[in-house]
GULUM-60197 format. One record per residue (C-alpha): x negated, y negated, z; residue in three letters. Coordinates in steps of 0.02 Angstrom, whole numbers, padded with zeros to 5 digits, always signed. Layout:
N
XYZALA...
//
This chain:
738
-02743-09051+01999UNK-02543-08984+01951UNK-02573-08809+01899UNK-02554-08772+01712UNK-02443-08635+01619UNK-02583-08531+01511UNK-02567-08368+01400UNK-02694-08212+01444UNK-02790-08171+01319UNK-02927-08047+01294UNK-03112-08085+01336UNK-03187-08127+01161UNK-03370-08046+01206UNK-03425-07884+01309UNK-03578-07991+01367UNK-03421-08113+01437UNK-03344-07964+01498UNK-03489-07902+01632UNK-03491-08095+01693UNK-03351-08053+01799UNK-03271-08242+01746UNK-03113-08277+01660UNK-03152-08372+01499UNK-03068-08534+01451UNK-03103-08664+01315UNK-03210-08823+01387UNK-03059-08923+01319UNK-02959-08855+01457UNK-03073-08834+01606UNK-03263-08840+01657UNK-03373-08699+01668UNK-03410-08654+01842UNK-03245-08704+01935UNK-03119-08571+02022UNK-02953-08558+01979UNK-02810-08474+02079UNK-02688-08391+01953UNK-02504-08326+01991UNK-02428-08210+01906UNK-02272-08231+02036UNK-02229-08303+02188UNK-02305-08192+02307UNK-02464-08145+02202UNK-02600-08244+02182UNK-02787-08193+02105UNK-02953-08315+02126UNK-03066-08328+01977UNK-03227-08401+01941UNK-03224-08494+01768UNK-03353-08481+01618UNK-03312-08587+01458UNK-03329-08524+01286UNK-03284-08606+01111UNK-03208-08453+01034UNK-03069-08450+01161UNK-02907-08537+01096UNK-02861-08687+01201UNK-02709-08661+01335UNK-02767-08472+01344UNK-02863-08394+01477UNK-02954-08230+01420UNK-02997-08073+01569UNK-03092-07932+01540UNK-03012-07767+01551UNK-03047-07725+01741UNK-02978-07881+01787UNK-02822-07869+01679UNK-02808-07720+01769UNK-02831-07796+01942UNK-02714-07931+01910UNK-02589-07820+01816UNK-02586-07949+01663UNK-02540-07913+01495UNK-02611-08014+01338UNK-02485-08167+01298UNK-02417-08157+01471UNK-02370-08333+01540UNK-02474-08372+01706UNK-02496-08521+01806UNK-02675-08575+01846UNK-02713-08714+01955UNK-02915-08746+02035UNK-02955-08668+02180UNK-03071-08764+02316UNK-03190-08667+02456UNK-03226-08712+02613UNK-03402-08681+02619UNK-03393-08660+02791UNK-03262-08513+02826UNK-03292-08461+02652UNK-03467-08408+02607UNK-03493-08232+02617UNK-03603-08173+02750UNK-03564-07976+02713UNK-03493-07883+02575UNK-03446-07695+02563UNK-03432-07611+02382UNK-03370-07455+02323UNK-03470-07404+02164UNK-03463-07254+02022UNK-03506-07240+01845UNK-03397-07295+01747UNK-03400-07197+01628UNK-03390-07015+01666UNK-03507-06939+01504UNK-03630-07073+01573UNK-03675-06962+01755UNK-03840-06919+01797UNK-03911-06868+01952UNK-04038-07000+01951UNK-04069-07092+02142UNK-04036-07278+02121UNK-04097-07410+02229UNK-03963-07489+02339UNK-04080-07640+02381UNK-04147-07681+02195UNK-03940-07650+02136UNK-03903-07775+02282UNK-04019-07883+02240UNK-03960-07880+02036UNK-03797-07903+02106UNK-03827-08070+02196UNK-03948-08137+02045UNK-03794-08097+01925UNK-03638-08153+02042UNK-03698-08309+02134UNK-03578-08445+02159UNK-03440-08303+02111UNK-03282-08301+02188UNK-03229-08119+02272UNK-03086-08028+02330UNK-03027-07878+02416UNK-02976-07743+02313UNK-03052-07839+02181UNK-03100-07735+02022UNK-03268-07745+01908UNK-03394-07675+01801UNK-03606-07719+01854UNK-03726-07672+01716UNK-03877-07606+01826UNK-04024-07518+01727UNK-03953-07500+01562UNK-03813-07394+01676UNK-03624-07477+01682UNK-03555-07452+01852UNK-03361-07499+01919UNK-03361-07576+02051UNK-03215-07603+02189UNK-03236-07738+02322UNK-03191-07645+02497UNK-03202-07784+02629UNK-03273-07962+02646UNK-03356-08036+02807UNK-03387-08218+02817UNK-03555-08286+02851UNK-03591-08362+03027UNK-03540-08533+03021UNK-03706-08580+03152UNK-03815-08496+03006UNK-03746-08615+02895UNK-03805-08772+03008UNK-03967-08715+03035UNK-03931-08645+03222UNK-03943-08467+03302UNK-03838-08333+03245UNK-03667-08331+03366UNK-03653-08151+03321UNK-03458-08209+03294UNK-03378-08118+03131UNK-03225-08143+03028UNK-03139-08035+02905UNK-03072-08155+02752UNK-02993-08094+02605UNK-03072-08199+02465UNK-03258-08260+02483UNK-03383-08357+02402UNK-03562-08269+02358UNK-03702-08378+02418UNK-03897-08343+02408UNK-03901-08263+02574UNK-03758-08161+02555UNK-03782-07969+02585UNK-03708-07818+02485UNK-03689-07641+02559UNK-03618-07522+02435UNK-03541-07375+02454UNK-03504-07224+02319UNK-03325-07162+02294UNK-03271-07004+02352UNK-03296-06907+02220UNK-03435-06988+02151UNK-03592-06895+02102UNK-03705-07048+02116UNK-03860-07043+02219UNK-03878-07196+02314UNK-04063-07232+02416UNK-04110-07378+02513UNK-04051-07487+02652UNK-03930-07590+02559UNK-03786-07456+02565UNK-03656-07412+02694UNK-03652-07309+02846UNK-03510-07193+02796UNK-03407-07109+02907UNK-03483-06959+02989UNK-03430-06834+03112UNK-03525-06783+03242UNK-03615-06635+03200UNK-03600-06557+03383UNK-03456-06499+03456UNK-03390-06608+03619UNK-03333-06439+03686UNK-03490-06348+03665UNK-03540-06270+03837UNK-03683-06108+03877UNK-03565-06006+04006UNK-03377-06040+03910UNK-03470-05966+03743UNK-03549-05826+03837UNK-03705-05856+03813UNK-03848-05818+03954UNK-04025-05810+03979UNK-04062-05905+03817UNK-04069-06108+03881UNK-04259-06111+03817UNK-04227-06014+03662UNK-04085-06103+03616UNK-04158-06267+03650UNK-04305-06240+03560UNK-04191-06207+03393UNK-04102-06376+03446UNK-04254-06472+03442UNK-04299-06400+03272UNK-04168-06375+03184UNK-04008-06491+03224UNK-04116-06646+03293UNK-04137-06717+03111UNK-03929-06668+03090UNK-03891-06799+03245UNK-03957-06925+03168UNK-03894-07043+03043UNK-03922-06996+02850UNK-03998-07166+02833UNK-04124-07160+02966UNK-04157-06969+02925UNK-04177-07050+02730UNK-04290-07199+02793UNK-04397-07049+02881UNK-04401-06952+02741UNK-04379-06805+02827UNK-04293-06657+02770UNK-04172-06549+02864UNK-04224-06364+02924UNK-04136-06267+02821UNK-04178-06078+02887UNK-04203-05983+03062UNK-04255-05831+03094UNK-04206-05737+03247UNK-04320-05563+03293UNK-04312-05453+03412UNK-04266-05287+03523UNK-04073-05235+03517UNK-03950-05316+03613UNK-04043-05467+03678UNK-03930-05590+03602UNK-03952-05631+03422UNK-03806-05594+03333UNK-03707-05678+03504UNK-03838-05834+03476UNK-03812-05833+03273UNK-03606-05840+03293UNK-03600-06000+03435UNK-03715-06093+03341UNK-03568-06110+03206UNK-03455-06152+03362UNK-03583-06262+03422UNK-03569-06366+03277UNK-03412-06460+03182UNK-03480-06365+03033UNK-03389-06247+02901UNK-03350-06075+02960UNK-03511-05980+02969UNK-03523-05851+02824UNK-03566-05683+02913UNK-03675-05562+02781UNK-03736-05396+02820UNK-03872-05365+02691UNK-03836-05202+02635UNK-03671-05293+02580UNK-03750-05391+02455UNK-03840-05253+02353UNK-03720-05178+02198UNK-03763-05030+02093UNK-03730-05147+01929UNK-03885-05258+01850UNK-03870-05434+01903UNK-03726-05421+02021UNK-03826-05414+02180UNK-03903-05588+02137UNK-03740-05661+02106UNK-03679-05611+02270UNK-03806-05693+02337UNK-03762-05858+02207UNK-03594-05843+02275UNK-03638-05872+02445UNK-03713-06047+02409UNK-03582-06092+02293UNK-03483-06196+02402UNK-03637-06300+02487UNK-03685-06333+02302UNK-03514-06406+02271UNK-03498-06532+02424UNK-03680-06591+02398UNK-03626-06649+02232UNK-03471-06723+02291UNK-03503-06816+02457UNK-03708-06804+02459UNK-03795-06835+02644UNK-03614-06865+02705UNK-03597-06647+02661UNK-03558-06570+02816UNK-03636-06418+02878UNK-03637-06230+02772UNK-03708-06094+02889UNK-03764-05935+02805UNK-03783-05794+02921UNK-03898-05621+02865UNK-03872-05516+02995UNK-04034-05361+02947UNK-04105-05481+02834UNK-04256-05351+02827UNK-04139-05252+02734UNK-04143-05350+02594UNK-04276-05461+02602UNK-04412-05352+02598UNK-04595-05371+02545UNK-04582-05385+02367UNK-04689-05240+02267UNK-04662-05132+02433UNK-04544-05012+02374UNK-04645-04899+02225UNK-04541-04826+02119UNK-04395-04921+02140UNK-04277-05024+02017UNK-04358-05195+02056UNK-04181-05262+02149UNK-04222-05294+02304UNK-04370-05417+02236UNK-04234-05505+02124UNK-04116-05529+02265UNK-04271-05607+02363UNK-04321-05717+02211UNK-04142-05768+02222UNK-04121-05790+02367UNK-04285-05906+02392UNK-04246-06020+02238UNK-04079-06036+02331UNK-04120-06106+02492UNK-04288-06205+02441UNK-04297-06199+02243UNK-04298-06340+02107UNK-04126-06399+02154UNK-04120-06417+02320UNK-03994-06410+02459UNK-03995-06514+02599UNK-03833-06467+02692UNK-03841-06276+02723UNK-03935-06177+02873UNK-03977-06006+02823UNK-03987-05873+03009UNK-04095-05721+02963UNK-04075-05590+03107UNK-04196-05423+03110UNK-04283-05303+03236UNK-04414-05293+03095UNK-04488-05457+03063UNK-04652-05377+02985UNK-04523-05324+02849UNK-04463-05470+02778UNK-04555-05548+02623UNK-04688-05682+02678UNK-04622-05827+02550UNK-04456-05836+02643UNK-04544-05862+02798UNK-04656-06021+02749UNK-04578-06197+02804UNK-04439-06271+02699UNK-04384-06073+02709UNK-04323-05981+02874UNK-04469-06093+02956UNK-04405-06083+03137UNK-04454-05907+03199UNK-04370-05878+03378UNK-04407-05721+03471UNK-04255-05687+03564UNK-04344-05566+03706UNK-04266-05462+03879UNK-04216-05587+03988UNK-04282-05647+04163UNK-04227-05645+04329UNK-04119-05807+04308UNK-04068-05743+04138UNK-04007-05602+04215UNK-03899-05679+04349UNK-03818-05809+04214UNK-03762-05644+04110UNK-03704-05566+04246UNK-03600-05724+04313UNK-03531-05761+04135UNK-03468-05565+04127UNK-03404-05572+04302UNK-03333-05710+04267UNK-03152-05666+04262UNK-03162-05532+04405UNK-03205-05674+04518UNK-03071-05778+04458UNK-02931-05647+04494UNK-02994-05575+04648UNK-03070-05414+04594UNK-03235-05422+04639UNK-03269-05374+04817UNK-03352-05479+04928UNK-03496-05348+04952UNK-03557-05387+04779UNK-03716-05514+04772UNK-03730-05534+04589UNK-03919-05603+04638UNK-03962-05430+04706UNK-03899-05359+04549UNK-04013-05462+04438UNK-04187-05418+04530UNK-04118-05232+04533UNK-04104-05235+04315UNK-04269-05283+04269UNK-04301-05244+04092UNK-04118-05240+04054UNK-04073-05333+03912UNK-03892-05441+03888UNK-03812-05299+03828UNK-03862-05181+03941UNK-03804-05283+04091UNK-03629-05299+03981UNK-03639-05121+03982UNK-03681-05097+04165UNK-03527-05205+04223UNK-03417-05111+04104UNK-03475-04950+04189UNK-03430-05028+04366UNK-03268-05073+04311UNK-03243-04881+04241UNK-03313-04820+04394UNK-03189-04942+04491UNK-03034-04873+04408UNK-03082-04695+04400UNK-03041-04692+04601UNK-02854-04742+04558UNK-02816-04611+04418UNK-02734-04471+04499UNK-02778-04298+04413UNK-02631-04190+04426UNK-02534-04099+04300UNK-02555-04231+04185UNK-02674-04387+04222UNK-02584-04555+04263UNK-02627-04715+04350UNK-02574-04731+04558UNK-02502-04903+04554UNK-02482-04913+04711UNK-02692-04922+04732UNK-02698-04985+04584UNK-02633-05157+04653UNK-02777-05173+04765UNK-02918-05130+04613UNK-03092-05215+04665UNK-03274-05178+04599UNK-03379-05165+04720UNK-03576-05151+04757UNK-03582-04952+04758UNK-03492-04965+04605UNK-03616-05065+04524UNK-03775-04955+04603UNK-03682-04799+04539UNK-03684-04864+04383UNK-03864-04904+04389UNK-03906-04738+04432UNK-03794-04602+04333UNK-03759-04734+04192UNK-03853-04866+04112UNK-04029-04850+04085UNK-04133-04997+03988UNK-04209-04956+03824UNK-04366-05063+03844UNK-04466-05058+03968UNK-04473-04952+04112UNK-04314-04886+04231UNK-04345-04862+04421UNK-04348-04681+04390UNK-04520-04666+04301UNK-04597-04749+04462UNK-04485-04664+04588UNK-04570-04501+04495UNK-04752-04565+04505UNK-04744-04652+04689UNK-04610-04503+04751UNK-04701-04500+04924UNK-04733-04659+04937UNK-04912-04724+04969UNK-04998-04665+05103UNK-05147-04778+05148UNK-05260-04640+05243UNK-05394-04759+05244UNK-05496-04907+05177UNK-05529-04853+05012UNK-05324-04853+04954UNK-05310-05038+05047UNK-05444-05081+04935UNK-05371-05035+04775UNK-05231-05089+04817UNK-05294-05273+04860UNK-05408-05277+04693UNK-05265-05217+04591UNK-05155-05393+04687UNK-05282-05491+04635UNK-05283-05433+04458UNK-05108-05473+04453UNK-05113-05640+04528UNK-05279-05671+04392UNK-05137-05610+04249UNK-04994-05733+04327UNK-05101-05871+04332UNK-05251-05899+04224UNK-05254-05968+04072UNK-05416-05934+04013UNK-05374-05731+04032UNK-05204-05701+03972UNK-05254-05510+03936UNK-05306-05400+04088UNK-05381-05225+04078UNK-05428-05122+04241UNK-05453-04935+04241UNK-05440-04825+04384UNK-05548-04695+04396UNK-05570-04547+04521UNK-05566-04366+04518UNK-05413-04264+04517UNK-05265-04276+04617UNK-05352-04418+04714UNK-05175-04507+04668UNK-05259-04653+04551UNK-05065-04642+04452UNK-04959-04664+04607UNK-05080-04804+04641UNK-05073-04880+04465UNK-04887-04872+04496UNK-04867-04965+04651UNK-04969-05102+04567UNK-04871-05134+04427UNK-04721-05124+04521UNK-04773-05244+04658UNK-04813-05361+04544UNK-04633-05408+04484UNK-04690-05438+04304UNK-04525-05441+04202UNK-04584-05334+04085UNK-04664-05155+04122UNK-04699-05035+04004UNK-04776-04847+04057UNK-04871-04747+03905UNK-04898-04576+03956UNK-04953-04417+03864UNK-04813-04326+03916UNK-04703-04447+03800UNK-04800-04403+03661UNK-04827-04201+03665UNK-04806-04130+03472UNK-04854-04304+03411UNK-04974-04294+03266UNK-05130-04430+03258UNK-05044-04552+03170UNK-04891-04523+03276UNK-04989-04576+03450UNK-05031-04719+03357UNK-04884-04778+03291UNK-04812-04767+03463UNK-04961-04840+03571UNK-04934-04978+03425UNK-04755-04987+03459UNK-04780-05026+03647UNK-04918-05171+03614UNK-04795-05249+03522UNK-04648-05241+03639UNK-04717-05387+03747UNK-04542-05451+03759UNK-04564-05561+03906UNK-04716-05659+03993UNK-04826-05592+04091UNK-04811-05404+04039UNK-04880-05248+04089UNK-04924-05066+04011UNK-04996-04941+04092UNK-05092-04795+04003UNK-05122-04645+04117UNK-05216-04504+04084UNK-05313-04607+03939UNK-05395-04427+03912UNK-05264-04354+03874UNK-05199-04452+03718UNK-05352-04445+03661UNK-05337-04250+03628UNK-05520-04220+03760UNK-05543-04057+03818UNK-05709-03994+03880UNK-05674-03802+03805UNK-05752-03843+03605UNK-05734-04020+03627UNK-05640-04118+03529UNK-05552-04283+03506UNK-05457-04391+03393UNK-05566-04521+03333UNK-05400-04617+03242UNK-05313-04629+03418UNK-05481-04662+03509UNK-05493-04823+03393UNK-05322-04882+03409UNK-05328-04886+03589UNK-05506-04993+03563UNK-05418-05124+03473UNK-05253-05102+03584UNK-05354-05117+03726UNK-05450-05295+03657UNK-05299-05371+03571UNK-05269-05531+03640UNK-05069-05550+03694UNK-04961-05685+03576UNK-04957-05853+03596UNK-04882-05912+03779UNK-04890-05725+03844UNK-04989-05633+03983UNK-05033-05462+03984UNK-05093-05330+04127UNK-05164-05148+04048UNK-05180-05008+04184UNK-05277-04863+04140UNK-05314-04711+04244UNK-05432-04571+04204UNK-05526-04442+04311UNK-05669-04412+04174UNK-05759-04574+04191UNK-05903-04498+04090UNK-05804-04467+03945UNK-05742-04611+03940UNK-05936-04695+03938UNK-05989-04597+03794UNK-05850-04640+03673UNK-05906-04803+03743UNK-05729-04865+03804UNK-05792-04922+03961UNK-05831-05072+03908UNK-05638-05104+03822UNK-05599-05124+04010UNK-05617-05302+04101UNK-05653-05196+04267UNK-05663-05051+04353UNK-05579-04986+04516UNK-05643-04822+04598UNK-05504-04709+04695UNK-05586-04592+04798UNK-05550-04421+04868UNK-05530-04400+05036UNK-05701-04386+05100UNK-05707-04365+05292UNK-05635-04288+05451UNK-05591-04485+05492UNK-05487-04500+05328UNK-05417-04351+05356UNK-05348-04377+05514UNK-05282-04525+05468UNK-05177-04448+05300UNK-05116-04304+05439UNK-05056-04439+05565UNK-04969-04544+05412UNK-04880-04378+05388UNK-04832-04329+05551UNK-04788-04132+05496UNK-04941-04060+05627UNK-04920-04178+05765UNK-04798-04055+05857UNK-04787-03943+06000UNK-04864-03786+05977UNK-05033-03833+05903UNK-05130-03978+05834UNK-05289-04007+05736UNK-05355-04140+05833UNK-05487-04044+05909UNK-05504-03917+05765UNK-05557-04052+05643UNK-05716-04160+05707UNK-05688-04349+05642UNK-05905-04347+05580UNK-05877-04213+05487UNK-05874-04220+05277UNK-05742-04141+05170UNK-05660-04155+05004UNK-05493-04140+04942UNK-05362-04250+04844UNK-05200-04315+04947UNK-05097-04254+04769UNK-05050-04104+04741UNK-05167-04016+04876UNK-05164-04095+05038UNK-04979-04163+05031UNK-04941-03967+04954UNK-05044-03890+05103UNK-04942-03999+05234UNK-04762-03978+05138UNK-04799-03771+05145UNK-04860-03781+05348UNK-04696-03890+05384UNK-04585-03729+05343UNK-04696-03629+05444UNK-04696-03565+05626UNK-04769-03696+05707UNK-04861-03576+05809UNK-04978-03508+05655UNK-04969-03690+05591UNK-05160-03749+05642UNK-05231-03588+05594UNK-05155-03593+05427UNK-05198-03757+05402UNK-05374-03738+05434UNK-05387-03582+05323UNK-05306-03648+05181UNK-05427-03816+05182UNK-05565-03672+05181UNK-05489-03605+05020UNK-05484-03764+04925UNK-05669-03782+04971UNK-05631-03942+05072UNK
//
């Protein structure tokens, strides 16, 4: 058929107008035919038809969108001509629409369903003509939406003859909507429509992790566990898709808490996670920051700092990316509400705040809130229930293999520019800094490098820098061990100076009685390390005085290479009031920063405030260590307790005995055999001019601690004349009453 000149008119009906049809008279062409009108040479628009009586023959009426499309004007001359398919290149297999209201006063943040809308969509359109860039308005639950067509896939020609899908497919520009077509819409850009269901696009997303991303380049050490424990939790939902995460259901962790001792790595851990991720740039918050001496200002800090998520979840929806909110001392202001008597009631507004804000009646699904504290018993307990800061990660001393990453990723650059000296085994370093934490050993190789450089500063009349030296600059292993020993000491835990002072002679094993301590206390340790039926272990020593049951307690712990060792003595505590000792004792149960752990208590008699003179104790301390003593370890952690006490009967009628899993006698030393033994160990009397071999019969009984009296007797004779030396030697163990 010649194509006919017609005038555009205006569509006579807004029920005509949502048909998406132009509108003819029946006089001039049947309803359900497509036309192909040009309003010039080069452009050319396809049209279904629909035929209605008000329309003046020899015009063709559009609605407004497609007057728009088209750019026609009303009267304008056009020629429109039919327009044939091929129903075989034609039919729409796949169609992509943009959609938004289209009217702006008619938002709402109502979730419609992309597969019923699809579904309307077909029902309305079939047998429709379509075209790229093609504009239109759908009427979908009483709502009117404008549409724009994106792209337009053509259905698998095998599908049409009844065979297997070739899995071939073909972009077309105009397409025919069949039964079996499918519709994917997406929203605009700056569309506020929700959108649920299957039936909607896959938009464009970036991937949430950073291709760069690697532990040693972002200085990070000693945390793989830790930090892979957040990863499962927290940014395992974020990989995925937003329409699988939708189909799931599942919600996005939206708050982590990181606790623990200084300078372990939480604020470093907080900071990469933003480089970690293709997110915004982190927003880093010190908590006392957000508090303001004017009413209502502190909660709109805390408004402020959401602000921006708010915004892009309105805008782009799932497709947000990332907002990381970082409260570095949360505990500061996100304390237990009702705590603080007396005071002006801010800090519990700033925590009502800041709760509604991360999990309230509107929520957000693209921010991560970081709480960091040393304090966790602090913080409020509704911010840290799930949908909160759910994801609590202790962030504890590190291990051996912690250690030696640290130590690699701050040696780093030395090794790269030649000035570490070969001497240094970065592996002997790491077993030498137990209980260091990751800032300590930062510390300790700063010191090494300042120890390093001090040998090259020349110290005249004034102090300047011998270049010549200064060329040939390396840091090596004695400047490390100096640095262990003058400089850096850890903070948790105990240094190899508390044991060097307990086991300062070493142990002297005079007989079977110390080999058998020393073998129960091994097989305590090995019971701690690996049973899982007794994760807390509780041994006392007890002996009378000076038969060295601390020295003993201390080779124990320290042979036993727990990570973690912790020493409670009474001479930390001298001047402490009741509540003091156990506030402390307190303080070192909860330090179990590492697994297994131990603590050792000597002198349990001691703390407890015993003396025989008017006896007395504290009955508040005496209970603390009770429960301290039965308190089962966390979750995942072992624990070893040492005590030591030379008042065994005490101990039985405050009935603490029994607070102990076991108990390990360390005897004096009890015969001439023994005591032979402890003298040849010593070696001081085995010179000319005397010995007490024959003074000392090996049957016969005596008594007398190797501390402080038998070592002191044989330190005095070894300054003596070795001629008087046996006669002394003998008198003096007379004295003692041995």
């Amino acid at each position: 058929m010649a194509a006919r000149t017609m005038q555009a008119a205006r569509c006579p009906t807004d029920e005509l107008s949502l048909s998406n049809c132009a509108v003819v008279n029946e006089k001039d062409f049947q309803s359900g035919l497509h036309v192909v009108v040009r309003t010039s040479a080069n452009h050319k628009y396809v049209f279904t038809l629909r035929s209605h009586q008000s329309v003046v023959p020899g015009t063709i009426a559009f609605s407004l969108p497609q007057r728009k499309w088209a750019g026609l004007s009303i009267g304008q001359d056009i020629d429109v001509s039919v327009y044939n398919f091929d129903k075989t290149k034609q039919c729409i297999g796949t169609m992509t629409i943009e959609i938004d209201f289209l009217q702006k006063k008619s938002v709402d943040s109502n979730p419609y369903d992309s597969d019923k809308m699809a579904a309307e969509f077909i029902q309305q359109f079939n047998n429709q003509s379509f075209t790229v860039g093609q504009q239109l308005v759908f009427s979908f639950s009483d709502k009117l939406f404008g549409l724009l067509v994106k792209d337009i896939e053509a259905m698998d020609p095998s599908i049409l003859k009844g065979e297997p899908a070739s899995g071939k497919k073909q972009k077309i520009d105009v397409g025919l909507v069949v039964g079996n077509s499918q519709v994917a819409f997406e929203k605009a850009d700056s569309s506020s429509l929700t959108l649920i269901g299957k039936s909607k696009t896959r938009e464009n997303r970036q991937s949430i992790i950073n291709p760069d991303w690697n532990f040693e380049k972002m200085g990070i050490g000693g945390l793989d566990k830790e930090f892979s424990d957040i990863f499962r939790r927290a940014f395992a939902s974020r990989v995925f898709p937003p329409e699988i995460v939708e189909q799931m259901g599942c919600k996005h962790v939206k708050g982590i808490l990181l606790y623990g001792p200084p300078g372990c790595g939480k604020t470093l851990m907080a900071r990469q996670i933003g480089k970690m991720l293709n997110a915004r740039e982190p927003k880093v918050v010190n908590g006392p920051e957000i508090l303001n001496k004017y009413v209502g200002e502190s909660e709109a800090n805390i408004r402020k700092l959401f602000a921006d998520a708010e915004e892009e979840q309105r805008r782009l929806g799932a497709n947000s990316g990332v907002h990381i909110i970082i409260f570095d001392e949360i505990d500061a202001i996100c304390k237990q509400r009702g705590s603080m008597a007396g005071s002006t009631g801010v800090h519990d507004t700033v925590v009502n705040q800041l709760l509604s804000k991360i999990d309230g009646v509107e929520q957000l699904n693209n921010i991560l809130v970081i709480g960091m504290t040393n304090r966790p018993d602090l913080i409020d307990e509704a911010l840290l229930r799930p949908g909160r800061l759910e994801v609590k990660m202790e962030i504890g001393l590190p291990d051996e293999k912690g250690r030696l990453q640290i130590l690699n990723i701050h040696t780093a650059r030395m090794r790269t520019h030649q000035l570490l000296a070969g001497d240094v085994e970065i592996g002997e370093l790491a077993v030498e800094t137990k209980n260091f934490s990751g800032a300590e050993l930062e510390g300790l190789v700063r010191a090494a490098q300042s120890t390093a450089m001090n040998r090259h500063i020349k110290a005249s009349t004034k102090v300047e820098v011998d270049m010549e030296k200064a060329e040939s600059l390396q840091v090596t292993r004695s400047d490390f061990f100096a640095s262990l020993e003058n400089d850096i000491k850890p903070a948790f835990g105990t240094n190899q100076e508390d044991y060097a002072s307990y086991i300062m002679n070493g142990i002297m094993k005079w007989g079977d009685p110390v080999t058998r301590v020393l073998d129960d206390g091994e097989l305590l340790v090995q019971q701690t390390k690996n049973s899982d039926r007794t994760p807390l272990v509780s041994v006392l020593l007890e002996g009378p005085p000076h038969s060295g049951k601390t020295a003993l307690a201390a080779k124990i712990a320290e042979e036993s290479n727990f990570p973690f060792i912790k020493i409670c003595s009474p001479d930390k505590m001298i001047g402490f009031s009741e509540t003091a000792k156990c506030q402390a004792m307190k303080k070192v149960g909860c330090k179990l920063l590492s697994k297994p752990s131990c603590i050792r208590h000597p002198k349990a008699r001691a703390i407890r405030d015993y003396v025989p003179i008017g006896p007395r104790f504290s009955n508040l301390v005496l209970q603390a260590l009770l429960v301290l003593l039965k308190k089962a370890p966390p979750f995942n952690r072992k624990l070893l307790i040492i005590g030591t006490t030379s008042r065994k009967d005490v101990l039985q009628e405050m009935e603490m005995l029994d607070a102990f899993s076991t108990t390990i006698h360390v005897p004096n030393i009890a015969s001439g055999d023994h005591l032979m033994e402890a003298l040849e160990v010593t070696g001081q009397l085995q010179e000319k001019g005397g010995t007490i071999k024959p003074t000392v019969s090996k049957g016969r009984k005596v008594w007398i601690g190797i501390k402080r009296k038998l070592l002191m007797l044989i330190e005095m004779l070894a300054i003596m004349d070795p001629e008087f030396r046996v006669r002394k030697f003998l008198a003096l163990l007379r004295e003692e009453g041995a």
